[in-house]
N, C-alpha and C positions, 0 to 999 in steps of 0.2 A: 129126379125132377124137383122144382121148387118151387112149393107150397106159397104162391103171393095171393092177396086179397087183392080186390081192385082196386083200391089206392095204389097199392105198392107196385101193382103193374103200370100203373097211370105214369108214377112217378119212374120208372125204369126206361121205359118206352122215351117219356120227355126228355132225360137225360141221355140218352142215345141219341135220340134225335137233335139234341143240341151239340152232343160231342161231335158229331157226321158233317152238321152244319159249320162247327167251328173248324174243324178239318180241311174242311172242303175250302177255307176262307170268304163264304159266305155272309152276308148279313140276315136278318128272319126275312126283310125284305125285298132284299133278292132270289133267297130260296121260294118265297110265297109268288113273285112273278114267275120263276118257272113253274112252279104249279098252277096258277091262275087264280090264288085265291087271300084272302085279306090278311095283312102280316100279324093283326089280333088272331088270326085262326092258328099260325105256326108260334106266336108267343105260347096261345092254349096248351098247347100238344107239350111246349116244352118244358112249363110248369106246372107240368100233371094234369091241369083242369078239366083236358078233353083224351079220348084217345080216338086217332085217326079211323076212319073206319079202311076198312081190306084195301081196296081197291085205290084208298089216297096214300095206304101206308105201301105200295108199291111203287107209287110213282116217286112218291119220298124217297125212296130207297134208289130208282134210277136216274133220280134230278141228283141226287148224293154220292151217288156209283158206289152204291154199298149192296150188300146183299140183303134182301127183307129181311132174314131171319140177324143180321146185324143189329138191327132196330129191337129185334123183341128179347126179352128176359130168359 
């Protein structure tokens, strides 16, 4: 297992979540209308600022057709 402080999960998490997104051929704000929520919330997520909480980092994960555990470190 890997010992991250929550910075370095912030930043792990956001960078997955950007990789998923750029994958996908996505813009933030098009992934943020499939989820319903403001394209500043998905910039947050992708440069560490925020971490999604459980239940939005799923839906992330099925708007991205990734698996959650994709998303996390």
């Amino acid at each position: 297992m890997i010992d991250l402080d929550e910075d370095a999960v912030r930043q792990v998490v956001g960078a997955r979540i950007r990789g998923a997104r750029e994958a996908a051929a996505l813009t933030q704000t098009a992934l943020a209308k499939r989820l319903g929520c403001a394209q500043g919330l998905v910039s947050s997520w992708e440069s560490g600022d925020r971490l999604p909480a459980v239940p939005t980092l799923l839906a992330l994960a099925r708007a991205l057709d990734v698996s959650p555990g994709d998303l996390l470190p």
